[in-house]
N, C-alpha and C positions, 0 to 999 in steps of 0.2 A: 396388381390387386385392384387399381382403381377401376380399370375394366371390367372386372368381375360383375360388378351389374348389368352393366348395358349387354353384356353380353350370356350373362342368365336371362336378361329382358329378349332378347333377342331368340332365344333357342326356345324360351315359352310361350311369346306371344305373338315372333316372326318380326323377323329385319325391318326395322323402319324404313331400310332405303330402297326394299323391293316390296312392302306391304304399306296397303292406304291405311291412312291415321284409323277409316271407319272396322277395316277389317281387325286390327289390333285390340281396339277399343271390344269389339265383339269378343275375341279371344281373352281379353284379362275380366269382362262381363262370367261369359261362361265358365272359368276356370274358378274365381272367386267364390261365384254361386255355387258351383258344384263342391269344393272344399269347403265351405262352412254348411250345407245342405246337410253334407256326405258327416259331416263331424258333429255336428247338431242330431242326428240320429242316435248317433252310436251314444254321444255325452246321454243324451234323455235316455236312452235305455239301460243305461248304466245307474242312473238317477231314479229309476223306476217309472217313466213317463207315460203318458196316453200311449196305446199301439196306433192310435189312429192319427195322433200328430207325428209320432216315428215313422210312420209307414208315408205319412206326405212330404217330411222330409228325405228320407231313404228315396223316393221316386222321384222327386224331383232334383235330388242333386245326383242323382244317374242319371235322368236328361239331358241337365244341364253339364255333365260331364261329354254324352253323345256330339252336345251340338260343337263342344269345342273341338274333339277330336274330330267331327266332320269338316269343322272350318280348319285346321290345319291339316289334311288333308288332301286339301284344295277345294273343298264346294264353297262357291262364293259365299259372303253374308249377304248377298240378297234373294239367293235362293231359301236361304234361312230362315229371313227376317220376321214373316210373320209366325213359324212355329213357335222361334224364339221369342216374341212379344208374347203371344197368345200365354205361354209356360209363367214368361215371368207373373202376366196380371193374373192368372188363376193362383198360383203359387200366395200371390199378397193377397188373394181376393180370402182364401181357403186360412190365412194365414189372420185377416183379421176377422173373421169366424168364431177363430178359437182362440183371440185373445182381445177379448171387449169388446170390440167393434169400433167405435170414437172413444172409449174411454180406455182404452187401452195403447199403443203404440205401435204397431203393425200398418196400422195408413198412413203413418209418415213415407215409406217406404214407395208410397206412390207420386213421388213429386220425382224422386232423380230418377226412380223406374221411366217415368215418362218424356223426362231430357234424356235419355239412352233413346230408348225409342226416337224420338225426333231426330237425332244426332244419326242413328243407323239409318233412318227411311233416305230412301234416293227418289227426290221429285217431291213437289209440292202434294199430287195427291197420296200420295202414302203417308206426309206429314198431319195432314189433314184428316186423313181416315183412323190416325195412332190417335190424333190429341180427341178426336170424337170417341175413341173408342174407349178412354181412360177416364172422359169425361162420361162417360154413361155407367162403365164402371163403378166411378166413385158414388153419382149419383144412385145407383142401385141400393150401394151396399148403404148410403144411410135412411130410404126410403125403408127399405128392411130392416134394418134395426129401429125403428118408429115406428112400423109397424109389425114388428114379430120378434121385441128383443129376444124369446126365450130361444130363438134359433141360436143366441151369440152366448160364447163361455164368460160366463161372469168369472172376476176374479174371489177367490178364497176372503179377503180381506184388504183394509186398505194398505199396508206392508207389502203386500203382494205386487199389488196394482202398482206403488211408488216406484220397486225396483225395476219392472217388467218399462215401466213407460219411459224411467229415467235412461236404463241400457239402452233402448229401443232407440230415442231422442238423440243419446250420445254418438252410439253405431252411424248413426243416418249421417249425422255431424260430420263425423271422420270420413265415410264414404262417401258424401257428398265432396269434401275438399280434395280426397284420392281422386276422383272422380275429377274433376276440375282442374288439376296437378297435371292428369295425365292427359288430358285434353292442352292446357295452353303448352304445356310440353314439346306434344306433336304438333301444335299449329306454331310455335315455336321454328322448330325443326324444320316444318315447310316452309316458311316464310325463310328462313336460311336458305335455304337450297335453293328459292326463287330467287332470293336476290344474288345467290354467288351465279346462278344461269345468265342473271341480267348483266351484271358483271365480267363474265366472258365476254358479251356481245357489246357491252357498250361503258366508256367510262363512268369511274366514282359519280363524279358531278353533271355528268349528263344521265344517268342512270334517276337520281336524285331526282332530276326536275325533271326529267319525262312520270316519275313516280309521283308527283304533286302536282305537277301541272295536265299531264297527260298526252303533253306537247314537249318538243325541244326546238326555242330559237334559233335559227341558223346564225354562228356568229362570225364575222371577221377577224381575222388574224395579220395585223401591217407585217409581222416578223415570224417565221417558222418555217424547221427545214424538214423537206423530205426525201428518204432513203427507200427506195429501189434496188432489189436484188432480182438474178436470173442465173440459172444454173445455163453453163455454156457446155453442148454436148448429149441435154439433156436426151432427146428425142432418139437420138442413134440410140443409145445406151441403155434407155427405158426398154427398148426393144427386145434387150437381154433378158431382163425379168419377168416373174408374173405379176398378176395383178397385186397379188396380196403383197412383193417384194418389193412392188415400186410404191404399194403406199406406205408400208414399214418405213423405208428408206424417206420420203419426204417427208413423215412423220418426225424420224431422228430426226432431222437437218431442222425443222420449222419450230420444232420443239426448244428445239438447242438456241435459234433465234429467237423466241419468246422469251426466252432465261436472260440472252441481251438483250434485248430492249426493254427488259424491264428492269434489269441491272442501273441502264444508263437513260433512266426518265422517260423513254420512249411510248408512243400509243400505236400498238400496233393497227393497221385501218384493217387489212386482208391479205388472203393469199389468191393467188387467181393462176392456177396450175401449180408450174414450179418457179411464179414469179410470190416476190415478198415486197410487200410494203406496210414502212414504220412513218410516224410525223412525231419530229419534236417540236416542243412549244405548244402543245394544243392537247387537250384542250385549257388547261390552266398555261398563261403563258411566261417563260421561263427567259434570264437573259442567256442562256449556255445552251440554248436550243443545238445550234452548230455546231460544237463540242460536241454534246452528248450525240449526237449523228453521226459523228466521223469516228469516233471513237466505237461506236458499235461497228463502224463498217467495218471497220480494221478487224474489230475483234471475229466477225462474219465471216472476213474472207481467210484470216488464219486460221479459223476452225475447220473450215472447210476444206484449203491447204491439206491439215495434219488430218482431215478422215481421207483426201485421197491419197496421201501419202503411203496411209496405214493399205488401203483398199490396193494402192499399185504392188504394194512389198509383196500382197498373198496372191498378185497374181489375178486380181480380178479390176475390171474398167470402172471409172468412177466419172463424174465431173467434175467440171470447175466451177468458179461464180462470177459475175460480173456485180460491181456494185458501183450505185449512183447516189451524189448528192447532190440538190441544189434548196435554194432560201429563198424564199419570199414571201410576196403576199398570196393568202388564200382564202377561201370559206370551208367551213366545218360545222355538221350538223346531220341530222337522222330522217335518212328518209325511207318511205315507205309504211305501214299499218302492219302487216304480216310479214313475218320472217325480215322485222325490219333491219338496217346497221349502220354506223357511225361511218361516213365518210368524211373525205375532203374533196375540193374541185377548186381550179384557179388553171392560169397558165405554170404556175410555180410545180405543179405536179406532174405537168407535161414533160417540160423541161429535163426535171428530175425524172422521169423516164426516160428522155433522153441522154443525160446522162450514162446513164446506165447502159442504153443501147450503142451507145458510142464508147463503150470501155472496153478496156482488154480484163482477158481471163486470169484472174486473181488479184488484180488491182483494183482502187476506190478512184472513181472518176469527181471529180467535185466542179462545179462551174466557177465561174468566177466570184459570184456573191458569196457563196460560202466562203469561196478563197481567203476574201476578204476579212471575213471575221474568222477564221482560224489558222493564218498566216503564222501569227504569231506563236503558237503551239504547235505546228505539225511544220514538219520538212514535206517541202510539195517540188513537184515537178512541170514546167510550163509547156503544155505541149501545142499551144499556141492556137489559131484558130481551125477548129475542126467541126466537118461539115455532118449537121444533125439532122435527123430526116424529118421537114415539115419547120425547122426552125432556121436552115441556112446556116451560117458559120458560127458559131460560140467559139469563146475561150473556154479550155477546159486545163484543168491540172489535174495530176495524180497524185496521191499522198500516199508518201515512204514509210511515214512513223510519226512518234513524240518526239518535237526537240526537244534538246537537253535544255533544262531550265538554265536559264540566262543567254542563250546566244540569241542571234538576230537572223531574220531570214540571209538562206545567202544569194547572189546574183543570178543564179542558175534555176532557182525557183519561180521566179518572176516575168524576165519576159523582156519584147523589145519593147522601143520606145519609152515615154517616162520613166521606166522599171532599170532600160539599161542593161539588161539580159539579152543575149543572144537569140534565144529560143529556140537554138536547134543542137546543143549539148547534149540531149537525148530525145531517144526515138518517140515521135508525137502518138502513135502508137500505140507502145509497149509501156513506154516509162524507161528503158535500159540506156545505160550509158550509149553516145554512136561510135566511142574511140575508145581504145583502150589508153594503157597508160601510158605507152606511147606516142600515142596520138595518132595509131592505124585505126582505120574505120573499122569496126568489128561488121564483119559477114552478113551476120542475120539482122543488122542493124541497116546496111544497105540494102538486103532484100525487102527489107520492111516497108523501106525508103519507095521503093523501087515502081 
């Protein structure tokens, strides 16, 4: 039921989300006019009235029936605009004629008449040419009634005159604020949609101050981590598809990571193919940045897992994902004027691409800074120092899961030297155990090696 308006609004005067506020406004214009035009006939001649005021309402509220039916339709209102002006000011011009002139109430009627007009004209000279044209209007009609009252309908008495000017005064009143309802309504409603648009493109708080300042500071970040994903396989596989199936398909997938990262605090920066990247801690900065990143990754690479799981059962090729974290220091900020967006830049994001490029398919590669701060929350794997392209050897780890609250990292996580670890318990790699539980080398573990 609550619908029920917006969408009677919507079937008479056309979707606010595919029609401009001006074309709307034109349509509830001419539909009003023509219903009380069209109604104001019939009441007078039911009442016994003038034929010659019946007959100018009778034809004018069939005009202004024409132009609405023209405008939904499809002919623009600004094909329209001046029939439609022209109708309205003869309509009130013809209207205060025959009801007093100034002492009557039909020239109120020309003040929001010609905030319609202004509001409809597109460009300064069509605003220009309306407010001249309503100002010579008005001027006319009292130069003529000063000099030719007997052309204007006196009233009967003053009883007459009270009611005619008081309705007249009231009607404008209410139409006037209709009028003004349905205007901040739609600028309302644009000004939503503007800023839920700005809001895809750029966060709360920098969104904020690029909208007040018209600028956004580039700021530093001492702490924040960034996540890195890449489909492994992607390019053979695409190969399969058409166009419209491969962007279906990364549609799902980028979608589905949008729903995590923003689950888990995350700002998403871009996607650039069928690569993804998220930054936690930025731009408000948080102490759980690393958390909420490793946690999305997890979540990233098991959804991804269970669609190719689901895609191998029917028999059809899917990929994998590779995902990267690493933390540091970066900067963050919006560049560009046109089609602009929220980055970051630092060696911290390189890194964290490296990561990623140096990871095995279906697992969360983490550097060692992260390590560091989510050590204590995740079971991780030391896969020791591994060579990254453009950075030389990093330590890198893999992450298993959540540990179980209360335990302590165990030896196997960690590494040689002051840690005490081995670091060769499992494939640097893979992440898989290299022995079984016998303590034979498993196969693919020495091929791995190999």
């Amino acid at each position: 039921m609550r619908e029920l308006p917006g969408q009677l609004s919507s079937n008479l005067f056309g979707d606010a989300r595919r029609v401009t506020l001006e074309q709307r406004l034109f349509n509830i214009i001419a539909l009003v006019n023509a219903v009380t035009n069209l109604g104001g006939a019939f009441a007078l001649a039911g009442l016994g009235g003038g034929r010659l005021l019946i007959a100018l309402q009778l034809s004018t509220g069939a005009l202004f029936f024409l132009f609405y039916c023209l405008s939904r339709s499809g002919v623009g209102q600004r094909r329209l605009y001046w029939p439609f002006v022209l109708l309205i000011l003869a309509f009130l011009s013809a209207n205060t004629l025959g009801n007093a002139g100034s002492q009557g109430g039909a020239h109120y009627y020309l003040v929001p008449a010609l905030v319609i007009a202004v509001i409809l004209s597109d460009g300064r000279r069509r605003t220009l040419s309306a407010v001249a044209l309503f100002g010579a209007a008005t001027l006319a009609l009292l130069l003529l009634e000063a000099r030719s009252p007997e052309l204007f309908t006196a009233y009967a008495d003053t009883r007459e005159r009270f009611y005619d000017v008081t309705g007249n005064f009231i009607f404008v009143q209410v139409f006037t604020a209709a009028l003004v309802a349905v205007l901040s309504g739609g600028l309302n409603r644009e000004r939503g949609r503007s800023d839920a648009l700005l809001l895809n493109v750029l966060p709360e708080p920098v969104a904020r101050e690029l909208k007040v300042y018209e600028r956004v500071e580039p700021r530093e970040y001492e702490s924040a981590t960034v996540l890195f994903t890449d489909f492994v396989g992607f390019t053979r596989i695409a190969e399969g598809f058409t166009p419209q199936q491969l962007v279906s398909e990364l549609d799902f997938c980028f979608r589905r990571f949008d729903e995590i990262a923003r689950r888990h605090d995350l700002e998403k920066i871009k996607t650039i193919g069928d690569a993804y990247m998220a930054v936690g801690g930025v731009p408000e900065p948080t102490g759980t940045h690393a958390r909420d990143c490793v946690r999305a990754a997890l979540e990233i690479a098991r959804f991804v897992a269970g669609t190719r799981a689901k895609r191998t059962e029917a028999g059809l090729p899917y990929w994998d994902v590779r995902v990267g974290v690493h933390t540091g220091e970066l900067v963050a900020g919006v560049i560009g004027r046109e089609k602009f967006s929220y980055d970051v830049w630092g060696d911290t994001v390189n890194t964290a691409s490296r990561m990623e490029s140096s990871g095995a398919p279906g697992r969360v590669n983490v550097s060692r800074a992260t390590y560091e701060l989510v050590k204590g929350e995740f079971e991780c794997v030391y896969r020791g120092l591994v060579e990254a392209k453009g950075k030389g050897e990093v330590e890198m780890f893999f992450v298993g899961g959540e540990r179980p609250p209360g335990s302590a990292p165990a030896e196997r996580e960690v590494g040689r030297g002051e840690y005490g670890g081995r670091g060769d318990e499992y494939d640097r790699h893979t992440g898989e155990p290299r022995h079984n539980a016998l303590g034979v080398e498993v196969a693919g573990a020495a091929r791995a090696s190999a």
